[in-house]
N, C-alpha and C positions, 0 to 999 in steps of 0.2 A: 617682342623685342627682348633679345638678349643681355643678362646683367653687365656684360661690357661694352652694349652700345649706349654712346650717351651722346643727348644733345645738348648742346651749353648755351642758354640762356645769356644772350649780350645784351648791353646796355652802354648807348651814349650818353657822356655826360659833357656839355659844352664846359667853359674855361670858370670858373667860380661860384661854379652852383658846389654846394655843401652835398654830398654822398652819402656822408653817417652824421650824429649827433650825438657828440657823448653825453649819454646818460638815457637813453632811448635802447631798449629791447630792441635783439635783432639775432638775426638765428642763418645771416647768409655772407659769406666770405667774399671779396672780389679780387681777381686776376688782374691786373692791368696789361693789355694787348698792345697796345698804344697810346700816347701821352703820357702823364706824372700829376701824381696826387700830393699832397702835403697832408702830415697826420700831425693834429696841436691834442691840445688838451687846456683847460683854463685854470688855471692855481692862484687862486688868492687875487684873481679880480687882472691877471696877467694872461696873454695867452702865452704857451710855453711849447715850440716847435719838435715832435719827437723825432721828425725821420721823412722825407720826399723820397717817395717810389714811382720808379719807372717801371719800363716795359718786364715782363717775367714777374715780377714781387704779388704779392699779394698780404690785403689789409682784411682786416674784420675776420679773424681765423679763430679770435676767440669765441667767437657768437656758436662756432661750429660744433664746442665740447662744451661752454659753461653757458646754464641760463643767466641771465644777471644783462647789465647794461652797459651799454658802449662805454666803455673808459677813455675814449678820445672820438674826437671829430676827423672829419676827412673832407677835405677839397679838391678839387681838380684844379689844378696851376694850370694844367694846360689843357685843351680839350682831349679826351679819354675815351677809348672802346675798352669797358671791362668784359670781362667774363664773369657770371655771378654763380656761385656756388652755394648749392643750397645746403644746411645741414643734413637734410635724409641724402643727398648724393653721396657728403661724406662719409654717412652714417653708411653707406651699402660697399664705398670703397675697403671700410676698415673693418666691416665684421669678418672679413674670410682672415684676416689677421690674427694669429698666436695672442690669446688673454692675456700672455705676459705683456707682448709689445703693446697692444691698447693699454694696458696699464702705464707701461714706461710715457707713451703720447698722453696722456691725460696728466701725470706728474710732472712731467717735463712744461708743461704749459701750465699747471697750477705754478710751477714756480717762479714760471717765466713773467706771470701777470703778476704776483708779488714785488718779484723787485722792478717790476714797471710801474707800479705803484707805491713805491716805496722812493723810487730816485723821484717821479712827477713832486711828490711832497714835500720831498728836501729841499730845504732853504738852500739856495744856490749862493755862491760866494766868490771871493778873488780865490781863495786855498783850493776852493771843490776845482776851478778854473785846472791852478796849478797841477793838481791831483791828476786828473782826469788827464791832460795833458803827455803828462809822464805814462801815467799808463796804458794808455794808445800807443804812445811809443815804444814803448816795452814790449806789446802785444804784439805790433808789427814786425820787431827788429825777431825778435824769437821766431818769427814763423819761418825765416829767411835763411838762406845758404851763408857759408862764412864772410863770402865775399860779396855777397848782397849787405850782408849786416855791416864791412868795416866802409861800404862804399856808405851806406844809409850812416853809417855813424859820424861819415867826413864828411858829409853833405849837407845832412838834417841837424843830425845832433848841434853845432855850434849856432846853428837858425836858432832850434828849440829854444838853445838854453839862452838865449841873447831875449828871448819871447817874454821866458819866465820871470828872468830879471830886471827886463822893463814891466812888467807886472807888480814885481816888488816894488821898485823903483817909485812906481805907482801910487800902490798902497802906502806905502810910506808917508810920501807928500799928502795924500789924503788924511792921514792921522796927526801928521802938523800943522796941516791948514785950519783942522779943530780946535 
């Protein structure tokens, strides 16, 4: 068998069976084929929802570069054919790869599991809300054409900011009802 032929290893997973378990060693990536997963993680006795992937995305990619333990769980919302990727498949895709670029994959993902653990720990708030909020929007309007931007600005922007302000609006009354 030739190093380009591969066979991919699938797996059903019915509607709410748990996939990974964070804090459990694991050393294989999954594809989602069809269906949608949910990725949480538990903080402070909360679960805390990171991200619901569908078809194309794929979960547990850290397992593929760093030893160490799942940093989030995974469920199946809905019933799921994954494709399961094992570390050595990885491992055989990315040696014919330039030392540099394996290096850049390997730091680019150190960093990326940092601040995934780093936002998981942060005390979440109405401000982080606000915060967060703006700069989604920021994110989105910048990536867009002039006239994509003044339409998302007519459109959204006056929603957003009517959002934020009932937010305040919010907090507020919460700090006088004390």
């Amino acid at each position: 068998m030739s190093r380009k032929t591969v066979i991919l290893d699938r797996r059903f997973v019915p509607k709410g069976d748990l996939i990974m378990k964070e804090g459990e060693l694991g050393n294989q990536a999954f594809l989602v084929q069809s269906g949608e997963v949910r990725v949480f993680t538990s903080s402070e006795g909360r679960q805390v929802e990171l991200a619901r992937l569908g078809v194309g995305e794929i979960f547990g990619e850290m397992a593929l570069i760093f030893d160490g333990p799942r940093v989030a769980s995974v469920e199946a919302s809905k019933d799921c054919n994954l494709i399961v990727i094992s570390r050595t498949q990885f491992e055989d895709k990315i040696s014919d790869l330039d030392p540099t670029i394996r290096a850049v994959i390997h730091m680019l993902t150190k960093r990326i599991m940092q601040t995934n653990n780093a936002l998981i720990a942060k005390k979440q708030d109405i401000k982080d809300l606000q915060d967060t909020s703006r700069l989604i929007y920021q994110n989105i309007a910048a990536d867009l054409e002039a006239g994509q931007k003044r339409m998302l600005d007519d459109m959204v922007l006056p929603e957003l900011e009517k959002f934020l302000d009932s937010i305040q609006t919010f907090q507020e009354r919460c700090k006088n009802a004390d």
